[in-house]
C-alpha positions as CSV (number, residue, x, y, z in Angstrom):
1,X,-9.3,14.6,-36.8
2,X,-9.3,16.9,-33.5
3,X,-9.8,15.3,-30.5
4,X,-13.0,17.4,-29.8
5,X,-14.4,16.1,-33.2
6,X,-13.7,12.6,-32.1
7,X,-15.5,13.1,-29.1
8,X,-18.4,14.8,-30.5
9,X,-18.6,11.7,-33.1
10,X,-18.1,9.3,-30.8
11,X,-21.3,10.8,-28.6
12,X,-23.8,11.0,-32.0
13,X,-22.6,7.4,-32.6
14,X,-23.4,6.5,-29.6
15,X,-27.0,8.4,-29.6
16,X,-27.7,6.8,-32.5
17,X,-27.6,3.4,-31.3
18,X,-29.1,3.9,-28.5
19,X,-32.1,5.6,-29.5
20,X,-32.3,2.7,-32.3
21,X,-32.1,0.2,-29.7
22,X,-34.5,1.5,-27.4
23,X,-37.1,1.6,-30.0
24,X,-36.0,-2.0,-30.9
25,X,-36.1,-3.1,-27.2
26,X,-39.6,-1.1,-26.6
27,X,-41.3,-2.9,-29.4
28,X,-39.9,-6.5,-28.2
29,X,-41.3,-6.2,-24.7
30,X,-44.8,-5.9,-26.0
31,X,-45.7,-9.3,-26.8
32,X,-49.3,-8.3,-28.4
33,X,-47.8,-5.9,-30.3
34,X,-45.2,-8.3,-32.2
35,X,-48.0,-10.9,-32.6
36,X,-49.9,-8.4,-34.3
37,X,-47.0,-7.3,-36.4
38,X,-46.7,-10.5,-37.6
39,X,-50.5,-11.2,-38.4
40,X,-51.2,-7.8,-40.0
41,X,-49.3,-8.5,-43.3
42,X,-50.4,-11.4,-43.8
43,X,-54.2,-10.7,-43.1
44,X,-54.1,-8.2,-45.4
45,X,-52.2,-10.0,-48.3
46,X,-55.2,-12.5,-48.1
47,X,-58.0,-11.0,-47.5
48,X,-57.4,-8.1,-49.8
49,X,-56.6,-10.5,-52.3
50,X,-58.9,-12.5,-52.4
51,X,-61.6,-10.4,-51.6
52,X,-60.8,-8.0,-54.9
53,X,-59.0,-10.6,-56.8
54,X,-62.6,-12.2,-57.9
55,X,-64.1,-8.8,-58.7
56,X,-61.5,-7.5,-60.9
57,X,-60.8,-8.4,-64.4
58,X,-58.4,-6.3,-66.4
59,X,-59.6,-4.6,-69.9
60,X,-57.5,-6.8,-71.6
61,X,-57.8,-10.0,-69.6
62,X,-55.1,-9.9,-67.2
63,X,-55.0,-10.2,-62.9
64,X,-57.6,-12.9,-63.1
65,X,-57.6,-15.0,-60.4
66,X,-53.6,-16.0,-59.1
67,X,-52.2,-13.2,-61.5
68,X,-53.8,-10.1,-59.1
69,X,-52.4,-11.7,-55.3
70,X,-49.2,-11.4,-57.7
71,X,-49.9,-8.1,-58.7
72,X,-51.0,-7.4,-54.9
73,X,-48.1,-8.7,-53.2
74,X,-45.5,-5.3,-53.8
75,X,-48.5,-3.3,-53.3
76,X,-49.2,-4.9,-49.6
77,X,-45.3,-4.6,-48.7
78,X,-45.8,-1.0,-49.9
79,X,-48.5,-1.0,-48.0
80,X,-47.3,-2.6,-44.7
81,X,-44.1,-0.7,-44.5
82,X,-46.0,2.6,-45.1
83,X,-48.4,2.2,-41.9
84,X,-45.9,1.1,-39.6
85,X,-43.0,3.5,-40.3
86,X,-45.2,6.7,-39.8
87,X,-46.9,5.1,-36.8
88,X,-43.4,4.1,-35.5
89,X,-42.9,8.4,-35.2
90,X,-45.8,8.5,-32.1
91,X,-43.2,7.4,-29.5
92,X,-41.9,11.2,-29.7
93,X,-44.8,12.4,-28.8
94,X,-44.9,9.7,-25.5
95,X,-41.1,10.8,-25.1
96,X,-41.9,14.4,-24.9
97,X,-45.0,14.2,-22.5
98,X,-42.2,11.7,-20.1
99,X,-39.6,13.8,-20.4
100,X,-37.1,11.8,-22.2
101,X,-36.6,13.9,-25.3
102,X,-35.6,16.8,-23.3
103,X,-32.8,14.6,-21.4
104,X,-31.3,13.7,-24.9
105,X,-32.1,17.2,-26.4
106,X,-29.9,18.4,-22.9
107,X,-27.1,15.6,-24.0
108,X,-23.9,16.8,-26.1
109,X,-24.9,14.7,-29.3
110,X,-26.0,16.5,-31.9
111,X,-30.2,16.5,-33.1
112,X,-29.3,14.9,-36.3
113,X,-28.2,12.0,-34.4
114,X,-31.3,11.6,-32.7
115,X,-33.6,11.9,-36.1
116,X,-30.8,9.1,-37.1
117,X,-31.0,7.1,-34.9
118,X,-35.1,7.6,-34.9
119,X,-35.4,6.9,-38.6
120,X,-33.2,3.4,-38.1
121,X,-35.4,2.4,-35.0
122,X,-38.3,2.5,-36.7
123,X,-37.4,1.4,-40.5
124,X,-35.7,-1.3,-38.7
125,X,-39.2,-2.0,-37.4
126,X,-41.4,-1.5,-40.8
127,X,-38.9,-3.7,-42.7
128,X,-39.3,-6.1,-40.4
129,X,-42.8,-6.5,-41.1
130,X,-42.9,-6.2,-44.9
131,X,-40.4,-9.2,-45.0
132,X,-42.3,-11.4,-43.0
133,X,-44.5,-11.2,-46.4
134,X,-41.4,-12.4,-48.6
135,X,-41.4,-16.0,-47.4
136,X,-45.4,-16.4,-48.9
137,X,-44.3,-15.2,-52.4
138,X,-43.6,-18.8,-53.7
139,X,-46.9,-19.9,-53.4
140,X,-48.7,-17.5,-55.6
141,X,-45.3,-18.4,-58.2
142,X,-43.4,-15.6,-57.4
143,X,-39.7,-16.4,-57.3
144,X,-36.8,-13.9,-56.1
145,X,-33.5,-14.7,-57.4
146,X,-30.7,-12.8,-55.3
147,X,-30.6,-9.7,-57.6
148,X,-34.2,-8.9,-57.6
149,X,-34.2,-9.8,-53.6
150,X,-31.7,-7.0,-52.9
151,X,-33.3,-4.9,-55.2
152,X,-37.0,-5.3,-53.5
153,X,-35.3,-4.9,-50.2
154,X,-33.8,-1.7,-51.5
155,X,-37.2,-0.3,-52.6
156,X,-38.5,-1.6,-49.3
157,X,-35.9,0.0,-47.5
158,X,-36.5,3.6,-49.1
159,X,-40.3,3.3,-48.3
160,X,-39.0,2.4,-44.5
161,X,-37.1,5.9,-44.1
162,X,-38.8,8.0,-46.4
163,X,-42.1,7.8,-44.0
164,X,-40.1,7.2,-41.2
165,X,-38.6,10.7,-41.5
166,X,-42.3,11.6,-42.4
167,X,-43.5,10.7,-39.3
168,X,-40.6,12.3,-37.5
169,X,-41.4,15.7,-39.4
170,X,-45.3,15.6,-38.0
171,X,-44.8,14.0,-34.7
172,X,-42.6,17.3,-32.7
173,X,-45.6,19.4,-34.3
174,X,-48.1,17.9,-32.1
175,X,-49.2,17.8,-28.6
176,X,-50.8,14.4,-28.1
177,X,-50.7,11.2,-29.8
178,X,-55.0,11.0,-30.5
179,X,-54.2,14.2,-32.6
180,X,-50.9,12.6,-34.3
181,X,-53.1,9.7,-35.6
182,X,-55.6,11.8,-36.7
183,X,-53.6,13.8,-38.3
184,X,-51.6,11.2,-39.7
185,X,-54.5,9.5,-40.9
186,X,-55.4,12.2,-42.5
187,X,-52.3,12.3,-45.0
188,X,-51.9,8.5,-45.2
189,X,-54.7,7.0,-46.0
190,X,-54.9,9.3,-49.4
191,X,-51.3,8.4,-49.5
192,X,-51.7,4.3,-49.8
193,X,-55.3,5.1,-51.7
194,X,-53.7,6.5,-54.1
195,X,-50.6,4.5,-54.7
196,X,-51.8,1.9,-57.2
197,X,-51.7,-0.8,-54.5
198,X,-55.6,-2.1,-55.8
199,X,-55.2,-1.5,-59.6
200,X,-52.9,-0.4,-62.5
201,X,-51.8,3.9,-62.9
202,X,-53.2,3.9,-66.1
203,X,-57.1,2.2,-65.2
204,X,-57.5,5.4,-63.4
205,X,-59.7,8.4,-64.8
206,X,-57.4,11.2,-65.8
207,X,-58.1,13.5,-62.5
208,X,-56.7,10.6,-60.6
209,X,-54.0,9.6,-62.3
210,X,-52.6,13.2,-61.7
211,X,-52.6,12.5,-58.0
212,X,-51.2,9.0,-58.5
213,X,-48.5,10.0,-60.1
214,X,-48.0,13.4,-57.4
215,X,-47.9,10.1,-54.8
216,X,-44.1,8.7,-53.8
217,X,-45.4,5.7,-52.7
218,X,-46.7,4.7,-56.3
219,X,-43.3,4.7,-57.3
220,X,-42.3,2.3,-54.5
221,X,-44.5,0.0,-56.1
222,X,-44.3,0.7,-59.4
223,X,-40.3,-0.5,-58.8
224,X,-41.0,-3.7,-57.0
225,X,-43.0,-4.7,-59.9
226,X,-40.8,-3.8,-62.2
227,X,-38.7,-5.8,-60.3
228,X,-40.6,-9.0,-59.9
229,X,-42.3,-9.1,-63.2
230,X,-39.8,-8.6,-65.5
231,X,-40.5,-11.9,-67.1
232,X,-44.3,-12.2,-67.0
233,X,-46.6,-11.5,-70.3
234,X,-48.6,-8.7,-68.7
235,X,-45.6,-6.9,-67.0
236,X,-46.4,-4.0,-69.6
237,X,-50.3,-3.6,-68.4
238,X,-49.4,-3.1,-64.7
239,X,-46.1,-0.6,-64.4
240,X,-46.3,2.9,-65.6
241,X,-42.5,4.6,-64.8
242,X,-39.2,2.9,-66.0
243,X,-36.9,1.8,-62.9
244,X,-34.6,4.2,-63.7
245,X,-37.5,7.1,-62.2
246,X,-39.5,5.0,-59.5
247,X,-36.2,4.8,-57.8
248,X,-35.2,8.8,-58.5
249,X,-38.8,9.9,-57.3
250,X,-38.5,7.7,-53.4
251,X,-34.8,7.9,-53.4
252,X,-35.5,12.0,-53.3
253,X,-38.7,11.6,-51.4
254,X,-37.0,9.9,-48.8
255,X,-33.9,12.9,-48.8
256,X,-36.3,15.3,-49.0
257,X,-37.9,14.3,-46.2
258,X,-35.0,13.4,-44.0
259,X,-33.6,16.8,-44.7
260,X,-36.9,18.0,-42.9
261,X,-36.8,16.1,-40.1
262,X,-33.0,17.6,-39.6
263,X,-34.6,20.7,-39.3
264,X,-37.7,20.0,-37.3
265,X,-35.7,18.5,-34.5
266,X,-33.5,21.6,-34.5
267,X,-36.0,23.1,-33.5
268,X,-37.7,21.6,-31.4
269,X,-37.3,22.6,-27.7
């Protein structure tokens, strides 16, 4: 390795951490903002669940009662980690109204090491908040052993920086953060609506289930159930994909959109 090609790693090295730490940093100096990281997880898991666990009854008598805040809980991690990875992306627009992101455009490192070191601030961040969910899975009887942990960490982990890099792709486009999170909104909402958080793919009408299955988040899910209900009775009622796919379909989500990100920020004056 060239001397030049050392120092040109050793500066992207060094922008990625930095720009992952400075999100890291940002986010702990706003007290409100980590209480309500820690709150928002949870008040969804239980108000969702048992606000809709006592109105839905499976066709063939499954998800009653305990059985849907199990069949909830990967769809509220989904969930969680969706909102706050793409919402994570609005400090580029605050960093291009400050003047920030054209210092570090002006700086020797490459852009890929700034969408880098972007994506790992704020899937850093998103995991964060999904896992604070983990702890509560033992009382609604859902146990991890340390296979199925890594492998529901791996899911989560793909969801982090596939709409991570999502958020990164949107974010340079816009002039304002009001219009990012309408914008972003716009996409999302259909997005987690759509992902089989609430009920099973296949309790859908058929014009629906064409969407679900066009959604990369369903397959997020679809995996961590796979995952944690490997053992149960109705495991069969409420997955739709085999492993194998759910993790092909975010795994190439998540490159896709990474790849377009790269080329966004190269762009991006």
């Amino acid at each position: 390795m060239t001397g030049d090609l050392r120092l040109a790693l050793s500066y992207d090295l060094r922008t990625v951490y930095v720009m992952w730490l400075r999100d890291v940093k940002r986010f702990l100096r706003e007290k409100p903002r980590v209480l309500a990281m820690v709150a928002q997880p949870v008040l969804y898991f239980i108000i969702l669940g048992y606000g809709l666990g006592n109105e839905f009854r499976g066709d063939e008598g499954f998800l009653v009662g305990q059985e849907y805040m199990q069949f909830l809980f990967p769809g509220v991690i989904g969930m969680t980690i969706l909102f706050a990875s793409v919402y994570a992306s609005v400090a580029i627009i605050w960093d291009k109204e400050f003047g920030f992101m054209k210092e570090i455009l002006a700086a020797p490192s490459s852009r890929a090491s700034i969408v880098l070191g972007k994506v790992l601030g704020g899937s850093s961040l998103a995991m964060i908040q999904g896992a604070i969910l983990i702890p509560m899975a033992t009382y609604w009887d859902i146990h991890f052993t340390p296979a199925s942990l890594l492998k529901v960490l791996g899911f989560m982990w793909l969801i982090a920086v596939a709409f991570t890099s999502f958020g990164l792709v949107i974010a340079p486009l816009m002039q304002s953060h009001e219009g990012f999170q309408v914008v972003m909104s716009f996409l999302i909402l259909p997005l987690f609506l759509l992902s089989g958080v609430f009920f099973p793919v296949w309790t859908a009408p058929e014009s629906m289930k064409i969407m679900m299955k066009a959604d990369p988040l369903t397959y997020a899910i679809d995996g961590m159930r796979q995952v944690l209900f490997k053992d149960v009775t109705w495991i069969e009622y409420v997955v739709s994909f085999t492993l194998a796919k759910d993790l092909a379909v975010i795994a190439g989500f998540a490159v896709v959109v990474l790849a377009a990100a790269f080329l966004v920020m190269r762009r991006m004056d």
